[in-house]
C-alpha positions, 0 to 999 in steps of 0.5 A: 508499562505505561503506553503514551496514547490516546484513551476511547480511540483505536491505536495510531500507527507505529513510529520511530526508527534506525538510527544513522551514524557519521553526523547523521540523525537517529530514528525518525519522526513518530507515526500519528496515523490511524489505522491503515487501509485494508487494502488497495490503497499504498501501503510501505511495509519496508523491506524489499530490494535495498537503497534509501527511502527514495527508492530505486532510481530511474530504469530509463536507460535503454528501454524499449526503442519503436519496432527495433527487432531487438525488442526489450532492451532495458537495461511509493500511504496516505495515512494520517500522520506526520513525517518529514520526507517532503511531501508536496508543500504549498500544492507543488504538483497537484499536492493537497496544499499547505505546509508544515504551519499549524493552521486550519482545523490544528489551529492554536486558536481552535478549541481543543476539548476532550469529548465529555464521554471522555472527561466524565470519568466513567472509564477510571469507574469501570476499570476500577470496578474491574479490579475485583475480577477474577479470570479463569485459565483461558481468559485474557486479562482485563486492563488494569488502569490508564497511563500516568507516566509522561506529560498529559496532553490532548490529541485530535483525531480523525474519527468522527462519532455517529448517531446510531439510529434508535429503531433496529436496522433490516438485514436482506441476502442477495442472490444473482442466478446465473451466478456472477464472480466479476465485481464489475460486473456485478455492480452494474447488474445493481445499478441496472436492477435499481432502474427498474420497476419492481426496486421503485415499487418496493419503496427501495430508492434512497432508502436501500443500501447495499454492497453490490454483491449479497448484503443490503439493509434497509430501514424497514421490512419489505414483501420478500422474496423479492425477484428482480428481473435484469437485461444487462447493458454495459455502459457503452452506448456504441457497444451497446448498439452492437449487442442488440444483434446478439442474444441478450444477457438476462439476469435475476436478483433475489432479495430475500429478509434475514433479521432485524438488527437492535442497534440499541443494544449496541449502545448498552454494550459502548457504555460497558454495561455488564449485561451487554458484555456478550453483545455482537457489535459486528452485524451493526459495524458491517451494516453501518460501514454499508449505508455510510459507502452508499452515497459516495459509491452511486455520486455522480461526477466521476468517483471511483470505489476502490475497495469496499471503502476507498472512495476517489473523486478526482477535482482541481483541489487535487488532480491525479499526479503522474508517477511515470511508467503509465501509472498516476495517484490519486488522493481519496478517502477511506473510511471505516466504522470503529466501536469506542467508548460510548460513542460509534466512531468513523474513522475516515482517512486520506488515502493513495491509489495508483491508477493508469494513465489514460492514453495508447497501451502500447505507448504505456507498456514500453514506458512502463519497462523502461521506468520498472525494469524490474516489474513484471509486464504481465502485472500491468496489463493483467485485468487492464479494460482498453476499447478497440481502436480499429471496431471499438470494442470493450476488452478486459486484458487477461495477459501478455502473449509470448509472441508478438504480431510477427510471430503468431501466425493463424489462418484467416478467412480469406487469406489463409495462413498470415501474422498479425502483422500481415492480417492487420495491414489487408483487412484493416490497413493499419501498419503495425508500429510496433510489431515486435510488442507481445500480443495481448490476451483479451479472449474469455475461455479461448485465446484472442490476441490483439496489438497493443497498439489498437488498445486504448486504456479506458479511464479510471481504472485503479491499477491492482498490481504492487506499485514498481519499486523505481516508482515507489519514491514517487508514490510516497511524494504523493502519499506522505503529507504533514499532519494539517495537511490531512487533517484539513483535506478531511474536514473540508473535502473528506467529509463532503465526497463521503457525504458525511458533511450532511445526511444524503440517502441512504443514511438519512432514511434511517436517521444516522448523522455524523459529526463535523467535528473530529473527536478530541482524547486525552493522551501522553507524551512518555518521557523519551529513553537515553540510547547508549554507545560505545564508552557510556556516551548517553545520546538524548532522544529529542521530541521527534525520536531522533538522536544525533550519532556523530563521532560516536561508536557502536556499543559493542563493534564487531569484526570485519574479516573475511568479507568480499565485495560481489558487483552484479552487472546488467551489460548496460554501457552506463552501469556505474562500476565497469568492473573489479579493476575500476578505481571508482569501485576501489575508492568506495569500498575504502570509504565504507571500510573506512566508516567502519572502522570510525563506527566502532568495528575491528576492520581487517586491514586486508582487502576484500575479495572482489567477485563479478557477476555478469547477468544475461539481458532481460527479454520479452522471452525472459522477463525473470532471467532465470539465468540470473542466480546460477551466474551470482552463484558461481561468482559467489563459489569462486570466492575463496576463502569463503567470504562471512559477509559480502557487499552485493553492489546492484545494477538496478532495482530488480526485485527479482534478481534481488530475492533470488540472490536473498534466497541463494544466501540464506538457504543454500550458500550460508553466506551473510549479505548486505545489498547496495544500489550502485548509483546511490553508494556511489553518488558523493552527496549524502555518500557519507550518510549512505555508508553510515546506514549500511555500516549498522547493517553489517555490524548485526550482522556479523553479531555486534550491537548498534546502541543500547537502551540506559540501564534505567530505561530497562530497570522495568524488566527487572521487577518481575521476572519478564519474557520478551516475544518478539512476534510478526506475521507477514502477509501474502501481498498484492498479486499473490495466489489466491489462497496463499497463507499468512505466514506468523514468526515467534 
């Protein structure tokens, strides 16, 4: 089967999508990026709680109000591709600029030729001398040739080659004693041993290049082992006056050789030469990716080092851009070395961070719950650095506290038994504003509670928690850009904060040069397949792989009987529908059985059942409400017939009410759902739109089917008998426990 991509390149993302229904348009523009950051930049992996691209709206409605007892009362991939979700045109909001022109480096006067690696015909040589091959059992088979179906067309991408160094590259361990697991503190032990005497004498500065945790490489061989002795100092020079006082922490840094790496053997096996086929190309990749992160990791100015390969150096070309809930993004650069066709590629690549918003972290944490109700508050202070306001102190949060500052009571020198609240006001005369806030955590092996609000978030700090899902509309504003966009945010900043524009230490030592150019392949665009509904209407896919659905019908309708609508309710005066009697509810769900039904499917004339489920509030006590499924599952049980599938109409983004409710379904209860946002199937603009898409959902699901490829768009699974395995693999996501495992479906 022919795949319409570019040759000598990795594969771009996936692209493509659902398709609406009642004049809306099918699918959605094509994916044209590279491959996607390993992690800590934003990535959209769908699912998650329902509601359209935008997200969960708001959660402002409520929240936490000053030191009221009460307490809680609340009620968005960089990526190098296109889409049509906005994005910010013309700098709007500190975008990147630009907007969907084809000017700067997608210029139609620009040249675009393919690389000669590429054009010389060597590949077509190689795979036709391939053909001959025979393979054994456990040996996958080699590619047979290269596409010719489609429109031949040239592609630019963002991968620039490298000039691999002729001489081999030396591999060097670290070792730090006392043995060290914190990452940041591991990087400043390494800056501080290349302060030192002994690092200078070795003839490592601007020469050396390491990961700040065990691996450097070097372009000659230095007198190993070698000991450098470290007395460490934070960066604080007013924390780092009071330290003297204290016993001073010392550390050693041993740098011992391992082997010197041939690069050129890398260039035998890029070329595809038989004797080379056995070649270990990852030792030069992981030593390249190490001397092309050194500069961008040690510039001064600000830069931020995400990662081992996400790289943040906030300008007035693209300032963070608040997200709301104390969190902003940031817009850097990724970058990552590729083997290809003749050629070492860097692939580097626009990427999207959120980092906290300097300022107060009380004041951050109640914005926080009031625009992520269903967040955690334990996710956002976790591993937050803050500076005391009251001693100016440096602290790491470990967690939020059960108790707040009226609650916690231990005895202090002097005063005997007294709050936090109390302790504060005598020793330090400061009157807590707001006592009724947990305690934070920021004790090592014992506890050591402080208020929030004698914290001050410290600056520049990526916040490593899942973006919330009320913010993620937001991210993705930041995060989606149109292709010129990016492409010229990468050649003109990209390359520069990378220094990849020139040849800074260390790379230059070892004669590695990167090119300005972004590589040129060949690919196709394959002719676009006919989808077809209900009485043979074929619907054309256009060249940005949507297709229009209006007055159309599914191509096998099912039957909606049985089914029931369950309205979740928070107790918030302003939730949308005020209960199973409101007339706003009864007009909606008319309407979606109604959109329906002119979609294709057998709707029973009769009512749905409609069931309530009043969650109890959430607390600082219980943030998760644990008492939130068993009220779902007793609205649910109530309904009788047994309902085959139910509309859930939620009050708000809450992830975890939403998977709770999932879980109850599928696993206990064998009750099909379909989950809605009150305020967007509620809203008149874009409502009909809105039914549309969830109507494709209940037609699945209750066994019919949506749209069907024409018969000769399949004709290609009739030639040879063919088996189609569908396969995903599901990995642990940001904040799980360390160790939890992948988990693979076939």
């Amino acid at each position: 089967m022919d795949r319409g991509r570019g040759r000598g390149q990795d594969r771009g993302g996936r692209g493509g999508g659902r398709g609406g229904s009642g004049g809306g348009r099918g699918g959605g523009p094509p994916g044209r990026g590279s491959p996607a950051p390993s992690s800590g930049g934003y990535q959209s992996r769908g699912g998650g709680p329902p509601g359209d691209r935008g997200g969960y709206r708001g959660g402002d409605r409520g929240g936490y109000r000053g030191g009221d007892r009460g307490g809680y009362r609340g009620g968005d991939r960089g990526g190098f591709r296109g889409g049509d979700r906005g994005g910010f045109r013309g700098g709007d909001r500190g975008g990147f600029g630009g907007g969907r022109g084809r000017g700067g480096v997608f210029a139609p006067d620009r040249p675009l030729n393919v690389d000669a690696r590429l054009a010389d015909g060597s590949q077509d040589a190689l795979v036709a001398s391939m053909r001959s091959l025979r393979m054994k059992d456990n040996e996958l088979p080699s590619r047979p040739d290269f596409g010719t179906a489609g429109q031949a067309i040239k592609l630019r991408t963002n991968f620039f080659p490298i000039n691999v160094p002729k001489g081999p590259v030396h591999e060097y361990d670290i070792t730090l004693d006392p043995a060290v697991q914190n990452r940041r503190l591991k990087r400043r032990i390494f800056q501080l041993a290349e302060q030192t005497n002994e690092w200078k004498q070795a003839g490592l500065p601007g020469r050396a290049a390491h990961d700040h945790s065990a691996k450097m490489f070097a372009p000659m061989k230095i007198n190993t082992p070698l000991a450098i002795r470290v007395v460490y100092s934070d960066e604080d020079d007013e924390e780092e006056q009071r330290d003297q006082q204290r016993e001073p922490r010392e550390y050693t840094l041993t740098i011992k050789y391992i082997q010197a790496i041939d690069t050129q053997g890398l260039v035998r096996y890029l070329e595809g030469q038989p004797q080379a086929r056995d070649y270990d190309f990852a030792p030069v990749v992981t030593a390249m990716n190490i001397i092309l992160a050194a500069h961008p990791s040690r510039v001064v100015g600000g830069g931020v080092m995400v990662g081992r390969n996400k790289f943040f150096h906030p300008s007035p070309m693209a300032p963070p851009v608040p997200l709301g809930g104390a969190l902003e993004a940031w817009r850097g650069f990724y970058s990552s070395v590729r083997p290809a066709w003749k050629q070492l590629m860097v692939n580097v690549n626009v990427c999207t961070t959120a980092f906290y918003t300097p300022g107060n972290l009380a004041v951050s944490m109640i914005e926080f719950m009031n625009r992520a109700p269903s967040a955690r508050l334990a996710s956002f202070v976790r591993g937050i650095r803050v500076k005391t306001t009251h001693l100016g102190y440096r602290k790491s949060a470990k967690t939020v506290a059960k108790v707040n500052a009226r609650q916690h009571r231990f005895t202090a020198e002097g005063m005997g038994e007294v709050t936090v609240e109390q302790y504060f006001l005598r020793k330090y005369n400061i009157r807590l504003q707001y006592p009724d806030l947990p305690l934070i955590d920021v004790g090592g092996q014992k506890q050591n509670f402080l208020p929030a609000e004698v914290c001050v978030i410290l600056e520049k700090q990526p916040y490593r928690g899942k973006v919330p899902d009320e913010l993620t509309a937001n991210m993705l504003a930041v995060a989606c850009q149109y292709p010129n966009v990016n492409g010229d945010a990468i050649t003109n900043r990209g390359l520069l904060e990378l220094g990849l524009s020139q040849s800074p230490p260390p790379a230059n030592a070892f004669g590695i040069t990167v090119g300005s150019e972004m590589a040129v392949v060949p690919g196709r665009i394959l002719p676009p397949p006919t989808v077809r509904y209900s009485g043979g209407s074929p619907q054309q896919v256009d060249d940005r792989a949507s297709w229009n659905m209006r007055g159309v019908r599914f191509a096998v309708g099912a039957r909606m009987d049985k089914w029931a609508v369950l309205l979740i309710q928070d107790g918030n005066p302003r939730d949308e529908f005020q209960g199973p009697a409101d007339p706003e509810l009864e007009r909606t769900w008319r309407g979606f059985a109604d959109m329906c039904k002119r979609s294709g499917m057998a709707v029973d004339q009769s009512p749905p059942q409609i069931g309530v489920a009043q969650l109890p509030r959430k607390t600082f006590e219980d943030p998760l409400r644990k008492g939130a499924v068993q009220r779902i599952r007793e609205a649910l049980l109530a309904m009788r017939p047994k309902p085959k599938i139910v509309l859930v109409v939620l009050s708000n983004g809450d992830r975890h009410v939403y998977s709770g409710l999932k879980h109850l379904c599928d696993v206990f209860l064998d009750v099909a759902t379909v989950c809605v946002h009150a305020a967007k199937i509620r809203k008149e603009k874009g409502q009909l739109q809105y039914f549309a898409n969830v109507a494709l959902k209940f037609n699945i699901k209750l066994g019919g089917v949506n749209h069907e490829l024409a018969e000769q768009n399949m004709a290609w699974l009739n030639r040879e008998p063919t088996m189609l395995v569908g396969m995903d693999v599901t990995h642990p996501g940001v904040g799980t426990v360390r160790g939890t495992p992948s988990i693979a479906a076939v």
